[in-house]
C-alpha positions in Angstrom: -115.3 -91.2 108.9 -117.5 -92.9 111.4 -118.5 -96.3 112.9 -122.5 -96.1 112.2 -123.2 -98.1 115.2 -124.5 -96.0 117.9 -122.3 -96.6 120.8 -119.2 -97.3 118.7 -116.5 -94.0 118.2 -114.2 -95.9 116.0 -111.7 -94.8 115.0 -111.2 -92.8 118.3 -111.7 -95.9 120.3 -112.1 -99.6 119.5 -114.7 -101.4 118.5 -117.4 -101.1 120.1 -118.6 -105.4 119.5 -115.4 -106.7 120.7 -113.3 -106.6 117.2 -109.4 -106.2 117.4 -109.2 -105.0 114.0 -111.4 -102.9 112.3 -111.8 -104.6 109.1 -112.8 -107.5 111.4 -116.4 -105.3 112.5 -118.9 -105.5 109.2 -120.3 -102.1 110.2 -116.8 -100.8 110.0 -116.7 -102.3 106.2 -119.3 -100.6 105.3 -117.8 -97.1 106.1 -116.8 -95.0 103.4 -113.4 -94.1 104.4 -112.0 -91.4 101.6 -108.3 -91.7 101.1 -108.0 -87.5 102.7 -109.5 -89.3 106.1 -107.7 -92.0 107.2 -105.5 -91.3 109.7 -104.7 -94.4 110.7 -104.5 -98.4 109.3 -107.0 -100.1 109.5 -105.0 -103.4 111.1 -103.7 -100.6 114.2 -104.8 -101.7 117.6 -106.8 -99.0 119.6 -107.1 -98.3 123.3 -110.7 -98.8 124.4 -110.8 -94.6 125.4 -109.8 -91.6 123.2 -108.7 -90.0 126.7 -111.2 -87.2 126.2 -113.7 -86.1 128.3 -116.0 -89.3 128.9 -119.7 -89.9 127.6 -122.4 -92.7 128.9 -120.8 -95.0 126.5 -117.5 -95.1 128.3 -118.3 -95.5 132.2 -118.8 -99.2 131.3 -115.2 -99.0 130.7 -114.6 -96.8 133.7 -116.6 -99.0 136.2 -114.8 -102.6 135.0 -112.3 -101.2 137.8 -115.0 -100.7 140.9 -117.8 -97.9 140.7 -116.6 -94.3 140.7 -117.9 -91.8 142.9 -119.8 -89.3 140.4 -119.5 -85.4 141.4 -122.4 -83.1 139.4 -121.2 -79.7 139.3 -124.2 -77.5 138.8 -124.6 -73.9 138.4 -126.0 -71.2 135.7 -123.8 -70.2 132.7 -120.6 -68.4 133.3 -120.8 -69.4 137.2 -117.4 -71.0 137.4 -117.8 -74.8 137.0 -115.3 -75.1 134.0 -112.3 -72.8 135.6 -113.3 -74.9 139.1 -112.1 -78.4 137.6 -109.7 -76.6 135.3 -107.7 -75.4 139.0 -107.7 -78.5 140.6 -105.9 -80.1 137.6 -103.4 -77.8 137.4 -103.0 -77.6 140.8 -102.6 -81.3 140.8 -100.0 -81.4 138.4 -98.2 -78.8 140.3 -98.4 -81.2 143.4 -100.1 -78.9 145.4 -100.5 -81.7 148.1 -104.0 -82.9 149.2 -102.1 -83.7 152.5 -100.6 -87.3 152.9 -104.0 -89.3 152.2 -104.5 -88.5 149.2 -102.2 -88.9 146.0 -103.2 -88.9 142.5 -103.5 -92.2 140.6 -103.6 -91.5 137.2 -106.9 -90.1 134.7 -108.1 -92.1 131.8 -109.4 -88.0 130.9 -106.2 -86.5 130.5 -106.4 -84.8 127.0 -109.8 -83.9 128.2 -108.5 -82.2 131.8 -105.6 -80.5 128.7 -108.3 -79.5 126.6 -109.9 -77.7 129.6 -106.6 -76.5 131.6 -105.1 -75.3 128.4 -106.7 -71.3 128.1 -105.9 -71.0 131.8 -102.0 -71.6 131.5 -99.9 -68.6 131.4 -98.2 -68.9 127.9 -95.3 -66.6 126.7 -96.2 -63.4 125.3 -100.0 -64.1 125.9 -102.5 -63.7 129.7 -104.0 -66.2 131.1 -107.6 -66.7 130.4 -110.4 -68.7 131.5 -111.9 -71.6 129.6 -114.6 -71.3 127.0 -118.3 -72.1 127.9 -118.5 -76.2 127.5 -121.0 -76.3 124.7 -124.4 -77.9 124.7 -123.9 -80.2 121.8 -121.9 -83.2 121.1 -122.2 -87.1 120.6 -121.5 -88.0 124.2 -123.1 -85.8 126.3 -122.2 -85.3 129.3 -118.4 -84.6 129.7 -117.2 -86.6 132.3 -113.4 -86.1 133.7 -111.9 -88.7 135.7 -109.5 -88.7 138.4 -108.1 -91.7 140.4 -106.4 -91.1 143.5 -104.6 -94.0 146.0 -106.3 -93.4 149.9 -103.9 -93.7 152.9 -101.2 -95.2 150.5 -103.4 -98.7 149.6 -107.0 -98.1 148.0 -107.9 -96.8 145.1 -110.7 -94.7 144.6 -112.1 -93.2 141.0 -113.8 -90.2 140.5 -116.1 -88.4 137.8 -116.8 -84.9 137.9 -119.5 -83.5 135.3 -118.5 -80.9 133.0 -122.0 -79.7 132.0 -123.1 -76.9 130.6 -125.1 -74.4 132.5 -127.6 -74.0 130.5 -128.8 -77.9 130.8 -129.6 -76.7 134.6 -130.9 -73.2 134.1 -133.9 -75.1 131.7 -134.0 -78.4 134.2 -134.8 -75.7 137.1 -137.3 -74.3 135.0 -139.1 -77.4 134.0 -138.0 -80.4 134.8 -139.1 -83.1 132.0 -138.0 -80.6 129.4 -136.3 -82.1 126.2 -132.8 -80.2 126.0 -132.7 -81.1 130.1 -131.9 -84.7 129.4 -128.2 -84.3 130.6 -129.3 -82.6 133.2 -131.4 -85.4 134.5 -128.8 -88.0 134.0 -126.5 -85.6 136.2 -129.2 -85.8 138.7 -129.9 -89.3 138.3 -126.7 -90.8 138.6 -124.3 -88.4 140.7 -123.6 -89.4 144.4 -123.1 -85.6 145.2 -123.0 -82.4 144.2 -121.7 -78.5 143.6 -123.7 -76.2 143.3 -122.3 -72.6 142.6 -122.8 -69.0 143.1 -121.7 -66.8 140.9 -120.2 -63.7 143.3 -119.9 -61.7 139.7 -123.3 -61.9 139.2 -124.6 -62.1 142.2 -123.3 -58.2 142.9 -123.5 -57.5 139.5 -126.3 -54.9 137.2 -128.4 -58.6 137.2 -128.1 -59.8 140.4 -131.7 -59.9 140.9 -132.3 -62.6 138.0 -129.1 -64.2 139.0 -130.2 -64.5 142.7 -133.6 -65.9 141.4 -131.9 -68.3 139.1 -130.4 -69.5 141.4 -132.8 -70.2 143.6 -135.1 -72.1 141.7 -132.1 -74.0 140.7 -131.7 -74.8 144.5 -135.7 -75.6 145.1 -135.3 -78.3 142.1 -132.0 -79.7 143.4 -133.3 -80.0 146.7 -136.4 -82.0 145.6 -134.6 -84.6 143.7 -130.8 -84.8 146.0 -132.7 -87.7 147.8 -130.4 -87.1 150.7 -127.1 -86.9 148.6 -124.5 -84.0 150.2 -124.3 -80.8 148.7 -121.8 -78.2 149.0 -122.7 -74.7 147.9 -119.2 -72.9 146.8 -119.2 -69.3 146.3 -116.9 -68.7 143.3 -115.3 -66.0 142.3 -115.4 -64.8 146.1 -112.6 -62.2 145.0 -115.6 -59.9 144.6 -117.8 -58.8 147.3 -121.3 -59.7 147.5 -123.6 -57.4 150.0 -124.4 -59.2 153.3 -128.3 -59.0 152.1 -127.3 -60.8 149.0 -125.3 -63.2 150.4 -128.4 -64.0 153.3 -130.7 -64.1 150.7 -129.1 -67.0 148.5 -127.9 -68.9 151.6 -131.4 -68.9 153.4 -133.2 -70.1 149.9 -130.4 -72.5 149.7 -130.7 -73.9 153.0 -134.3 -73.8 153.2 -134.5 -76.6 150.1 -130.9 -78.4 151.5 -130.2 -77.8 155.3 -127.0 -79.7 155.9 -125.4 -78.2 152.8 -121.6 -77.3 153.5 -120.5 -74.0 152.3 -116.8 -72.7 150.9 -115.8 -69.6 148.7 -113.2 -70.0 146.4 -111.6 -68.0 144.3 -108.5 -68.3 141.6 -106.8 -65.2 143.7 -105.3 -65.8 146.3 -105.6 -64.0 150.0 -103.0 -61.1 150.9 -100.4 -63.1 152.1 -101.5 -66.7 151.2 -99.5 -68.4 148.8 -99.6 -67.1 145.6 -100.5 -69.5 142.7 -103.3 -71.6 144.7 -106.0 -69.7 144.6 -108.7 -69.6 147.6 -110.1 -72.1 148.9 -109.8 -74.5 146.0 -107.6 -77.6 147.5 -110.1 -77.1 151.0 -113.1 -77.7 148.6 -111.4 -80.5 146.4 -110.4 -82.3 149.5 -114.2 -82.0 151.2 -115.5 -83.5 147.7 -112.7 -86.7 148.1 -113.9 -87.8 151.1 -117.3 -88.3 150.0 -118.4 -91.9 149.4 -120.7 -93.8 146.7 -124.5 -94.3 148.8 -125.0 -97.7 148.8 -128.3 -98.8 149.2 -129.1 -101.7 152.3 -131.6 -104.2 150.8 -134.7 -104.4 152.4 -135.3 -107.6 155.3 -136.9 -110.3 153.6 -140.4 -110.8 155.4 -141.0 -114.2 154.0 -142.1 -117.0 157.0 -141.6 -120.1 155.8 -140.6 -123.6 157.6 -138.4 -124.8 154.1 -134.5 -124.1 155.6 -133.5 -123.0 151.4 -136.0 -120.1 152.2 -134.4 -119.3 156.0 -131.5 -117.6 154.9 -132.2 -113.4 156.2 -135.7 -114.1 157.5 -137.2 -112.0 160.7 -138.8 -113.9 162.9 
């Protein structure tokens, strides 16, 4: 049971053309809605957001607040870009502090932040594990999670972070205008910044040499399209060594396509005689990436002479 209008996820949501109640929307009255299915009645008021991870369709709703600042969190398969946002919500609802500037202001995401948290949680009787690959299909694309946090105590700043699968970048590296890249390209598009990860595992791993070349070509295409957006290359799973060559390797074809790029390794064990339970690196990184701000873009000066005093207004001389 599903609202056939395109951008509409009734009954998840609320309708998408402004209806209270469902039997109000003539698309909804049209759905065939077999006893087994309905979950709810039909005369139930909805939020606007299901709480799970966020697709264009939703940042509308998102943005009605002020515009977010949108983090694209890039990197092959398996690199670490799942378990990354998966430990800084869980560190976050342990109150692992961000020091005194930052304190968190609520999600509109948060069965989505769950849904990814959840296989990393130490339940009884069962290990921890890691999150499953995010998948490549599904009706709203890109999985964005949101994050609001309250700055120095008085504004409030929003926050995406793309949950993409790796395999959107590995084939936008490869060819830019290719047809299953499309999420990839709105990632690049629309982000004011971004992660991009190495994979220590398989950067000293039997592959390392595809790994190190994957990599690297994602870096050249990043670099041609960041149009002066910061980037922060994060070395996850840093737990395992990589050999100095290796590591020289990545970060000279890194910095050769972004030069100003920050660096940080992180890693979900922590160092002999840290604090055990936070990880490495993890709240340094999330921290780096709240401080980053939307690029606004200055209008260009009018170069308009005229002696008419309506057409003055921001004129050069």
């Amino acid at each position: 049971m599903k609202c056939p209008h395109e951008n509409c996820f009734a009954p998840d949501t609320t309708c998408a053309l402004g209806n209270l109640f469902f039997k109000d929307c003539a698309r909804w009255n049209g759905v065939e809605k077999p006893d087994a299915e309905i979950s709810r009645s039909d005369d139930e008021i909805v939020l606007p957001w299901s709480g799970s991870a966020l697709g264009r369709s939703d940042i509308a709703f998102v943005t009605g607040r002020r515009s977010p600042t949108t983090i694209g969190v890039f990197g092959p398969e398996n690199a670490g870009k799942t378990s990354l946002l998966a430990a800084w919500y869980l560190l976050i609802g342990r109150g692992a502090t961000l020091s005194d500037r930052y304190k968190f202001a609520g999600s509109f995401t948060l069965p989505g932040w769950e849904a990814v948290a959840r296989t990393m949680q130490w339940m009884p009787g069962a290990p921890p594990e890691f999150p499953a690959h995010t998948s490549t299909r599904g009706s709203r694309e890109q999985g964005l999670l949101h994050l609001a946090f309250c700055e120095d105590r008085s504004r409030l700043r929003d926050y995406l972070f793309a949950d993409a699968p790796g395999l959107w970048f590995q084939r936008w590296a490869i060819n830019e205008e290719a047809p299953d890249a499309r999420g990839a390209r709105w990632i690049v598009k629309n982000a004011d910044a971004f992660i991009l990860t190495a994979d220590c595992a398989a950067l000293s791993g039997p592959d390392r040499g595809s790994a190190r070349a994957a990599l690297q070509l994602l870096a050249r295409r990043l670099g041609a399209n960041r149009r002066g957006r910061p980037v922060a290359l994060v070395w996850t799973k840093s737990d395992i060594q990589v050999t100095p060559a290796m590591q020289a390797a990545v970060r000279d074809a890194v910095r050769s396509q972004i030069p100003n790029c920050e660096e940080f390794a992180i890693s979900m064990q922590a160092r002999p005689g840290d604090t055990a339970g936070v990880g490495m690196g993890l709240t340094d990184l999330l921290r780096h990436t709240l401080q980053i701000r939307r690029l606004t873009q200055a209008l260009p000066p009018s170069g308009a002479k005229t002696h008419d005093p309506l057409f003055l207004f921001g004129t050069r001389s």
